[in-house]
C-alpha positions in Angstrom: -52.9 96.4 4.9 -56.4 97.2 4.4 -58.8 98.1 7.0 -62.6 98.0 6.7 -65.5 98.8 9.4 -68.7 97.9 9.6 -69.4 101.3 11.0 -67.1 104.5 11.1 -68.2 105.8 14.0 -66.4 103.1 16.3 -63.0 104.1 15.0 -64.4 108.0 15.1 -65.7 107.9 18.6 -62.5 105.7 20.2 -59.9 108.1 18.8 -62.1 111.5 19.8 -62.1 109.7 23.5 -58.2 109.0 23.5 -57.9 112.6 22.0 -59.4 114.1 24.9 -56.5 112.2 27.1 -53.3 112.6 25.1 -52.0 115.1 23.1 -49.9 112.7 21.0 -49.8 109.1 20.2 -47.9 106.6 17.9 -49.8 103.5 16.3 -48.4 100.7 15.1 -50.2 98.7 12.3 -49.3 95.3 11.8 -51.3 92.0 10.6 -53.4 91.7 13.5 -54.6 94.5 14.1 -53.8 98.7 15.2 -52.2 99.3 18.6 -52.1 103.0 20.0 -49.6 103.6 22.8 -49.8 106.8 24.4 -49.2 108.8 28.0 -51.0 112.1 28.8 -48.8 115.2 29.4 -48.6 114.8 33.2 -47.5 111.3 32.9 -50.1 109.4 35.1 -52.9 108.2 32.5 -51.1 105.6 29.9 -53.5 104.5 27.1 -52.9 101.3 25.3 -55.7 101.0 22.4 -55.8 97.8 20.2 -58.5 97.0 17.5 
């Protein structure tokens, strides 16, 4: 798989905002895209992230 963006910062400034949520997160790449599933240490925010 090979990724490209137009611009770096989209991908930089998504995963810094998710960062600030979660403390750990698993991605899944496939064909269609990347899919980050994640829940924050006190289990009430779940983030589901898909670009």
């Amino acid at each position: 798989m090979k990724l490209r963006f137009a611009d770096a910062r989209t991908w930089r400034y998504a995963i810094a905002a998710i960062s600030k949520i979660v403390d750990e997160a698993s991605y899944r790449f496939r064909e269609d895209g990347i899919r980050l599933r994640a829940i924050d240490p006190s289990r009430i925010v779940l983030v589901d992230f898909f670009i």
